[in-house]
Biotite code that builds the C-alpha atoms (Angstrom):
import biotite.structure as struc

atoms = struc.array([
    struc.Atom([-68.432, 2.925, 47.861], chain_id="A", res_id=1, res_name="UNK", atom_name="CA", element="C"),
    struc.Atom([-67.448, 0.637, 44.936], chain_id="A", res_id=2, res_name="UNK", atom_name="CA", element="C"),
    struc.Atom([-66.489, 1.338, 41.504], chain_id="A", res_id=3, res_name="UNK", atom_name="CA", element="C"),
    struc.Atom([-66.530, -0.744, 38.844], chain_id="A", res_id=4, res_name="UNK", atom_name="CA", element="C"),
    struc.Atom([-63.507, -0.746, 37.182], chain_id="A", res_id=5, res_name="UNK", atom_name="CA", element="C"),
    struc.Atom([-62.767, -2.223, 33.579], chain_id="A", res_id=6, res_name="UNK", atom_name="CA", element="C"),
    struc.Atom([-59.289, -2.282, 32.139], chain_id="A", res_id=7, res_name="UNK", atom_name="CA", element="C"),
    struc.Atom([-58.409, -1.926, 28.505], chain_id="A", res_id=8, res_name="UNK", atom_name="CA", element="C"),
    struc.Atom([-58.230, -4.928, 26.762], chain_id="A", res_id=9, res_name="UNK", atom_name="CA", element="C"),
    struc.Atom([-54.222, -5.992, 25.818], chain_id="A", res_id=10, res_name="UNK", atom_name="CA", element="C"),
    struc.Atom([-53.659, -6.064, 22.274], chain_id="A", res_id=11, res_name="UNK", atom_name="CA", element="C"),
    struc.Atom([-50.950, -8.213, 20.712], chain_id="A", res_id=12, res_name="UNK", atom_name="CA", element="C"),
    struc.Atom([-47.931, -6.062, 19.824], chain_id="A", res_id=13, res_name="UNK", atom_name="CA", element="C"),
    struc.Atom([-44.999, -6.679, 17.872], chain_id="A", res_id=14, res_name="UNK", atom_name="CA", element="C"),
    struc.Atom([-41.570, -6.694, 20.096], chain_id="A", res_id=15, res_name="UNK", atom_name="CA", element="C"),
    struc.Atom([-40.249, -3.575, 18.510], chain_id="A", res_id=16, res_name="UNK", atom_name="CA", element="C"),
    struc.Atom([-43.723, -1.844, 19.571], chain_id="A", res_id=17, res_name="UNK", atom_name="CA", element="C"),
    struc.Atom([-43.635, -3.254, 23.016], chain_id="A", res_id=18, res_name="UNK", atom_name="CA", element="C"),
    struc.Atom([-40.068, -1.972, 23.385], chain_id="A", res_id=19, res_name="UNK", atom_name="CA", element="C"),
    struc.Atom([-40.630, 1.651, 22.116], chain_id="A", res_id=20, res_name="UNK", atom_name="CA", element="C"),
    struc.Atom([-44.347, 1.774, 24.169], chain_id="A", res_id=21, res_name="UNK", atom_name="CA", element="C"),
    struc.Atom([-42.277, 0.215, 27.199], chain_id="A", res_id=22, res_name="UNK", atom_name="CA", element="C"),
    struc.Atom([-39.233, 3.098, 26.316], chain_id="A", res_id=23, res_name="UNK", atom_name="CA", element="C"),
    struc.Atom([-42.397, 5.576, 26.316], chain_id="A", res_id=24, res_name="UNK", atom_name="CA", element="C"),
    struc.Atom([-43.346, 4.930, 29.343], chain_id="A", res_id=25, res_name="UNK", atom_name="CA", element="C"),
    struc.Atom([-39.663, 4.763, 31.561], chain_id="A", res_id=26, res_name="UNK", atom_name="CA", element="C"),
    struc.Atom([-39.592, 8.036, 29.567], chain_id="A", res_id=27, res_name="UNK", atom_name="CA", element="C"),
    struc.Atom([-43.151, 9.543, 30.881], chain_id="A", res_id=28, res_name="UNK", atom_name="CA", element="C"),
    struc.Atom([-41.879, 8.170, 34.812], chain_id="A", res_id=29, res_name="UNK", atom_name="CA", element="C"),
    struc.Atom([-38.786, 10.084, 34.192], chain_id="A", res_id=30, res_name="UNK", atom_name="CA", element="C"),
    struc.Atom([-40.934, 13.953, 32.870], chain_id="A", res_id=31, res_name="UNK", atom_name="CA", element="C"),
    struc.Atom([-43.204, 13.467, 35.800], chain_id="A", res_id=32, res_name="UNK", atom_name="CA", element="C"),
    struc.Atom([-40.499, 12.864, 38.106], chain_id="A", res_id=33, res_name="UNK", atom_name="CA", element="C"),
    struc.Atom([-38.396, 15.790, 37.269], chain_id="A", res_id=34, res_name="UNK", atom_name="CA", element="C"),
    struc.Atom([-41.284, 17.771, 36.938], chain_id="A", res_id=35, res_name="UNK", atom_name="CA", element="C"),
    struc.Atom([-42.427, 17.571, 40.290], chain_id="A", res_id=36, res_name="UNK", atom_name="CA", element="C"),
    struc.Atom([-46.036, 17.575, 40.391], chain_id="A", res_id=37, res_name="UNK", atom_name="CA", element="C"),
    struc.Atom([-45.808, 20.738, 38.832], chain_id="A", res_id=38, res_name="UNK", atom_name="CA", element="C"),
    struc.Atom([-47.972, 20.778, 35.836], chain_id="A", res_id=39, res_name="UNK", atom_name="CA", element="C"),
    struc.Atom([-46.039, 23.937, 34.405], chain_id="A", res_id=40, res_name="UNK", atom_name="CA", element="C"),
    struc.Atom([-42.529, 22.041, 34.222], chain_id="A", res_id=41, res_name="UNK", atom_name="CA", element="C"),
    struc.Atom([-44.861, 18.581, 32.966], chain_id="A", res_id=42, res_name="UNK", atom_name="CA", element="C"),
    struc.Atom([-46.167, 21.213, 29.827], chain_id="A", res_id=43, res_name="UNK", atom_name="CA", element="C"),
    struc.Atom([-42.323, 22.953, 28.935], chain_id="A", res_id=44, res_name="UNK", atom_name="CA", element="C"),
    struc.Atom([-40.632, 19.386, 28.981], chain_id="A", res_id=45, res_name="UNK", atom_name="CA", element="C"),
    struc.Atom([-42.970, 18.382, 26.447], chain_id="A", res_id=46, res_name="UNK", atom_name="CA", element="C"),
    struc.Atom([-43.274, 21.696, 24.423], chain_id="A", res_id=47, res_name="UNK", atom_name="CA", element="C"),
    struc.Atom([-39.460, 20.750, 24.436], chain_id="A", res_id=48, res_name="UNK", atom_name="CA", element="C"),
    struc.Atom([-39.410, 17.360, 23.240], chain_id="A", res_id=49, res_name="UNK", atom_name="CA", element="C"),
    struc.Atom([-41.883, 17.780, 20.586], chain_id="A", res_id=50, res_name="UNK", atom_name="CA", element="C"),
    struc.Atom([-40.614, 20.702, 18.926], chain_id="A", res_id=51, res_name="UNK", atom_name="CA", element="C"),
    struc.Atom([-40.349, 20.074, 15.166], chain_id="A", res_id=52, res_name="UNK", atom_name="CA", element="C"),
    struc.Atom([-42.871, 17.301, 14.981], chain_id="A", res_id=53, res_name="UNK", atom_name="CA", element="C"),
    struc.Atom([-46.292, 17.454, 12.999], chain_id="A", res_id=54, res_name="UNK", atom_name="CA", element="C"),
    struc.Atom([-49.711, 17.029, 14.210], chain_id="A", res_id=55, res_name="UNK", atom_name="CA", element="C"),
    struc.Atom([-50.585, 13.226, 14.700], chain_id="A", res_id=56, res_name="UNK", atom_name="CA", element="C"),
    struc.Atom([-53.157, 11.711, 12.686], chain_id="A", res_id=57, res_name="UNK", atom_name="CA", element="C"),
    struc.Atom([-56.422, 9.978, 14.950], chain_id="A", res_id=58, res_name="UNK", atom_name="CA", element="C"),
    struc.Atom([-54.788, 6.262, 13.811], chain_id="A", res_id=59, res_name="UNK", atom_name="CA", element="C"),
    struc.Atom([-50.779, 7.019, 14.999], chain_id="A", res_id=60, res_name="UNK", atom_name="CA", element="C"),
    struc.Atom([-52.581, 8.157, 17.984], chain_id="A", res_id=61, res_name="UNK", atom_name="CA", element="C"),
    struc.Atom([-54.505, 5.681, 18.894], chain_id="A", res_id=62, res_name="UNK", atom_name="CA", element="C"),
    struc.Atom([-52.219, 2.991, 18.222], chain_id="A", res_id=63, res_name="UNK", atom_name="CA", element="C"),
    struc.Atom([-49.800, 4.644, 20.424], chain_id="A", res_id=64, res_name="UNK", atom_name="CA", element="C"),
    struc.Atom([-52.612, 4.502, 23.360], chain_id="A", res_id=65, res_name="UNK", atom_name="CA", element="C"),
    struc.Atom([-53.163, 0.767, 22.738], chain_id="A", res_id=66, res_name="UNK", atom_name="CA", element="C"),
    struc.Atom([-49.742, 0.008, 22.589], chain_id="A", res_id=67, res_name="UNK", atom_name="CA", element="C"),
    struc.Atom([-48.824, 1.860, 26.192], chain_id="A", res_id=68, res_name="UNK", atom_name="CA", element="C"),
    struc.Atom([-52.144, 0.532, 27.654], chain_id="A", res_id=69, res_name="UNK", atom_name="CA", element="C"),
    struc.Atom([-51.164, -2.886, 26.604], chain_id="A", res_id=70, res_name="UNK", atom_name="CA", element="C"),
    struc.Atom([-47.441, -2.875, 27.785], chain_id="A", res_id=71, res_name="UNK", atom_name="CA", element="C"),
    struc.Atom([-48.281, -1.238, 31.316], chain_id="A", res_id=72, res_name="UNK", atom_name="CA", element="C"),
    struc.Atom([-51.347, -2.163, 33.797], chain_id="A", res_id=73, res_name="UNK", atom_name="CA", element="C"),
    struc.Atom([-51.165, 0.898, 35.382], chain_id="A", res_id=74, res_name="UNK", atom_name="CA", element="C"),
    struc.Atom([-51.836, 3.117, 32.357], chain_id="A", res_id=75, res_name="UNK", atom_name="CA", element="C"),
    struc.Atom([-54.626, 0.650, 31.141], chain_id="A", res_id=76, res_name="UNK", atom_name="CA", element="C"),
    struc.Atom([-56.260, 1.723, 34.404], chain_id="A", res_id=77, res_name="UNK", atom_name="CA", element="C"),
    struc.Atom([-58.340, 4.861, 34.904], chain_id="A", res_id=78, res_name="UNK", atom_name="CA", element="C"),
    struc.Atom([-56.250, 6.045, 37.314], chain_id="A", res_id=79, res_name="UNK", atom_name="CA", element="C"),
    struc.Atom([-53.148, 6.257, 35.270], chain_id="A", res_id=80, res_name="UNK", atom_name="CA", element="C"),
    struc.Atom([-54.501, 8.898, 33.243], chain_id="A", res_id=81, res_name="UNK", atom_name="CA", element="C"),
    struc.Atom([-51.405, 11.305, 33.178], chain_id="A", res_id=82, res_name="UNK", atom_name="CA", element="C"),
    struc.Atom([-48.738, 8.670, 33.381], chain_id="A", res_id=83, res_name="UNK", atom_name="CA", element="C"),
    struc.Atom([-50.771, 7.213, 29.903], chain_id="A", res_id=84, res_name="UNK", atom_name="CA", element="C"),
    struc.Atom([-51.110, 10.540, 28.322], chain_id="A", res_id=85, res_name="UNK", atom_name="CA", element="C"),
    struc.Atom([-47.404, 11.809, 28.685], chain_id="A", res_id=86, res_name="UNK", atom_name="CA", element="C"),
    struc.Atom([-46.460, 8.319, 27.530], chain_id="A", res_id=87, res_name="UNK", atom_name="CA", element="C"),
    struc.Atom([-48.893, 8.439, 24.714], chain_id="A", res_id=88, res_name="UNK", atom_name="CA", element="C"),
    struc.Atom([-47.400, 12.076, 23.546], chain_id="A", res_id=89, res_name="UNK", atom_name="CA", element="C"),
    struc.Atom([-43.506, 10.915, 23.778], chain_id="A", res_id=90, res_name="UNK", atom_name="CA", element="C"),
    struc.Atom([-44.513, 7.530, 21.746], chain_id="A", res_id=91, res_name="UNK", atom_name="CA", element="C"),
    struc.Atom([-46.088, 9.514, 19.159], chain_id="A", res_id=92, res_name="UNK", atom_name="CA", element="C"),
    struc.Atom([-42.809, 11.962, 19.001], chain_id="A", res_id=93, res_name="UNK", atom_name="CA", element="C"),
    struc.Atom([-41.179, 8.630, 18.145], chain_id="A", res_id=94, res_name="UNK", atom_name="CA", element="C"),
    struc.Atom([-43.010, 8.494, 14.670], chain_id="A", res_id=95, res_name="UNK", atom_name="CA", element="C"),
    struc.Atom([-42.144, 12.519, 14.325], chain_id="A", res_id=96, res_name="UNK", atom_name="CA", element="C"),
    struc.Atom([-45.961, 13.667, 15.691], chain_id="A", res_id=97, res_name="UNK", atom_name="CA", element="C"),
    struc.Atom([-47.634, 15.040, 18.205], chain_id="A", res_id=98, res_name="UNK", atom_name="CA", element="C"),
    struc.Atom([-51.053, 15.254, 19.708], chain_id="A", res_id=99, res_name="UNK", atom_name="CA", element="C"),
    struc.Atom([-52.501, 17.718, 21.523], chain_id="A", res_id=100, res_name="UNK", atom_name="CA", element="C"),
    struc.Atom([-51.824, 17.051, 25.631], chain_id="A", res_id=101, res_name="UNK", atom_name="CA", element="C"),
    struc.Atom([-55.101, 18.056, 27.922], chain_id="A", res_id=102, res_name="UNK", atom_name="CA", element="C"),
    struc.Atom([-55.330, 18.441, 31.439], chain_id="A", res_id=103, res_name="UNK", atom_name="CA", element="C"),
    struc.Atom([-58.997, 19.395, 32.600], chain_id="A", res_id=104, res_name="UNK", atom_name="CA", element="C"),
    struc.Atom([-60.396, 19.706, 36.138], chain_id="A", res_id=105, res_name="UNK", atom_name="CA", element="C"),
    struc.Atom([-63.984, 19.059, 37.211], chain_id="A", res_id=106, res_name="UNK", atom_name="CA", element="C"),
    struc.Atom([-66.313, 20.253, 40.435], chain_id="A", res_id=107, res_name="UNK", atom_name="CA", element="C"),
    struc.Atom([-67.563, 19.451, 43.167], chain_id="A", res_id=108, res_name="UNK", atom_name="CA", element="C"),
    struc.Atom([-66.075, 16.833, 43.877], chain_id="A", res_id=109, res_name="UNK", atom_name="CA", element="C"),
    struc.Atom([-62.938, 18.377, 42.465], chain_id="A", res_id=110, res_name="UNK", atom_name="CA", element="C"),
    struc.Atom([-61.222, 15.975, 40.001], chain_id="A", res_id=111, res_name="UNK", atom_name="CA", element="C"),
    struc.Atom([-58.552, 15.708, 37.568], chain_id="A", res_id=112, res_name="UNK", atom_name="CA", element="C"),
    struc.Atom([-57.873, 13.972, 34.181], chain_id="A", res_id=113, res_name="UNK", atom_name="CA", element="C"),
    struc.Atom([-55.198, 13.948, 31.293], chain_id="A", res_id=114, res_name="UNK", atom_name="CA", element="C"),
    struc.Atom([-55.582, 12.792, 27.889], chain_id="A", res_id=115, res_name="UNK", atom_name="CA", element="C"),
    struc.Atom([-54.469, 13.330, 24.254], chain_id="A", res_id=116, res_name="UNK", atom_name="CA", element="C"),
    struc.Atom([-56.727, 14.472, 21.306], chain_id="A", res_id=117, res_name="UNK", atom_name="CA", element="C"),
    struc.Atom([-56.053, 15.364, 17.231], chain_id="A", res_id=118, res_name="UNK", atom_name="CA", element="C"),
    struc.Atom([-58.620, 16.901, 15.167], chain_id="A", res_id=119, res_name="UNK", atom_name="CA", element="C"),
    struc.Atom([-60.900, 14.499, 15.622], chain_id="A", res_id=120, res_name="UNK", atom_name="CA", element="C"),
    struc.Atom([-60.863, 14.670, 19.009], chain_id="A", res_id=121, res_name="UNK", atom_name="CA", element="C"),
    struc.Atom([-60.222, 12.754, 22.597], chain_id="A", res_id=122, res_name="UNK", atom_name="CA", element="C"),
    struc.Atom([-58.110, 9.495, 21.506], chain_id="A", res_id=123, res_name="UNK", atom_name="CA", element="C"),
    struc.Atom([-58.797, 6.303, 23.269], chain_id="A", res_id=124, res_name="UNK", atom_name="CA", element="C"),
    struc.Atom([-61.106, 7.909, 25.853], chain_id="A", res_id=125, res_name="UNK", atom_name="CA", element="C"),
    struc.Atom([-63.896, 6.122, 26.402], chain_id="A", res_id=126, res_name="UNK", atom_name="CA", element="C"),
    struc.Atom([-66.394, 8.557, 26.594], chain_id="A", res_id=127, res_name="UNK", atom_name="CA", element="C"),
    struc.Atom([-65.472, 12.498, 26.156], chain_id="A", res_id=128, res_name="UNK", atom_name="CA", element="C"),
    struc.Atom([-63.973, 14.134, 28.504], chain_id="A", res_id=129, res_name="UNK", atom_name="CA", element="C"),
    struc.Atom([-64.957, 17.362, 27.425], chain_id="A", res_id=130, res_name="UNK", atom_name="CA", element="C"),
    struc.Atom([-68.233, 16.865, 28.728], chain_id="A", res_id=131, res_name="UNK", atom_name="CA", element="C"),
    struc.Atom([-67.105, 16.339, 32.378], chain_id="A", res_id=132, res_name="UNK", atom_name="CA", element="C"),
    struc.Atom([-63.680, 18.478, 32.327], chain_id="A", res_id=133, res_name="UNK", atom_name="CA", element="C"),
    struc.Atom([-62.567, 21.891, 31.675], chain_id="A", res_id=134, res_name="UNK", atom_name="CA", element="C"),
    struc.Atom([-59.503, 21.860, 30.194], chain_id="A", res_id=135, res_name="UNK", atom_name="CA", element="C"),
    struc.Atom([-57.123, 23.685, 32.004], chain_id="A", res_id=136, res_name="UNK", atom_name="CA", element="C"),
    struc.Atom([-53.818, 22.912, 30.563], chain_id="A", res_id=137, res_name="UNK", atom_name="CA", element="C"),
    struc.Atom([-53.268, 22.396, 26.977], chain_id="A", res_id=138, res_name="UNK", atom_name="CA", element="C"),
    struc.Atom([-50.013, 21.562, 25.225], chain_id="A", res_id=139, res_name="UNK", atom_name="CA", element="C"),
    struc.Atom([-51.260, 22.263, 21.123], chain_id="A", res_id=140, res_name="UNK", atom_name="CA", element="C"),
    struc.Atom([-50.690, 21.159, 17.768], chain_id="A", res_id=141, res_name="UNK", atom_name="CA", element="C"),
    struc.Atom([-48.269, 24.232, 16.772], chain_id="A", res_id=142, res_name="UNK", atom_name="CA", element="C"),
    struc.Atom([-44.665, 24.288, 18.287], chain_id="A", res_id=143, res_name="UNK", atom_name="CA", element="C"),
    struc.Atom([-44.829, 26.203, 21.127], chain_id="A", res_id=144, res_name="UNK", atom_name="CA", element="C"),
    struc.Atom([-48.366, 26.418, 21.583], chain_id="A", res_id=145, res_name="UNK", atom_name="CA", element="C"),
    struc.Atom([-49.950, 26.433, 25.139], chain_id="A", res_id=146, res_name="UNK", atom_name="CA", element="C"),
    struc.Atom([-52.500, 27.589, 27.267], chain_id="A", res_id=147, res_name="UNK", atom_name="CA", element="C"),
])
């Protein structure tokens, strides 16, 4: 079967972005690494690492998910979904916010995806994956907060 796939476009990014998106991401290889697979270890590193930080707004958000999907193909791609989201979450913590961090599944055919969200909603998604995933695992707002 083929799939059409489209990347996100690259924006142009000053070198200090680039480097902290690019530090993001080395970052987001190193949670999922230690964590395992597991997505219980994935959620306390980051409850962890984002302690103390405010909610992000919709725009720090989003310009943290163009600036990881421009440094690295493989988060630009839909298959990099949780590398891009964990990425997305530490860049954020950078700036001293934090988005909410989703995990949802889907059936039949079972399926997975990550993302990040504020108020406003899904960031950077291009259409809402609400609609086709339950969210499972949810790393909030408020310190501490997870289901």
């Amino acid at each position: 079967m083929n799939h059409q796939v489209v990347l996100i476009r690259p924006q142009p990014l000053p070198a200090s972005r680039r480097l902290a998106a690019t530090v993001a991401i080395v970052a987001a290889r190193l949670v999922l690494a230690t964590a395992r697979g597991r997505p219980a270890r994935i959620r306390r590193t980051l409850s962890w690492c984002l302690r103390g930080a405010v909610p992000a707004g919709h725009e720090t958000t989003l310009s943290a998910h163009t600036a990881v999907t421009t440094v690295n193909l493989w988060c630009a791609s839909p298959h990099g979904c949780l590398l891009r989201s964990v990425a997305v979450v530490l860049l954020c913590r950078l700036s001293s916010e934090r988005p909410r961090w989703v995990v949802g599944f889907s059936s039949p055919p079972p399926a997975s995806h990550a993302w990040v969200e504020t108020i406003e909603g899904p960031v950077g998604e291009p259409v809402d994956p609400r609609d086709h995933y339950t969210p499972a695992i949810t790393l909030s707002e408020e310190a501490g907060t997870h289901t």
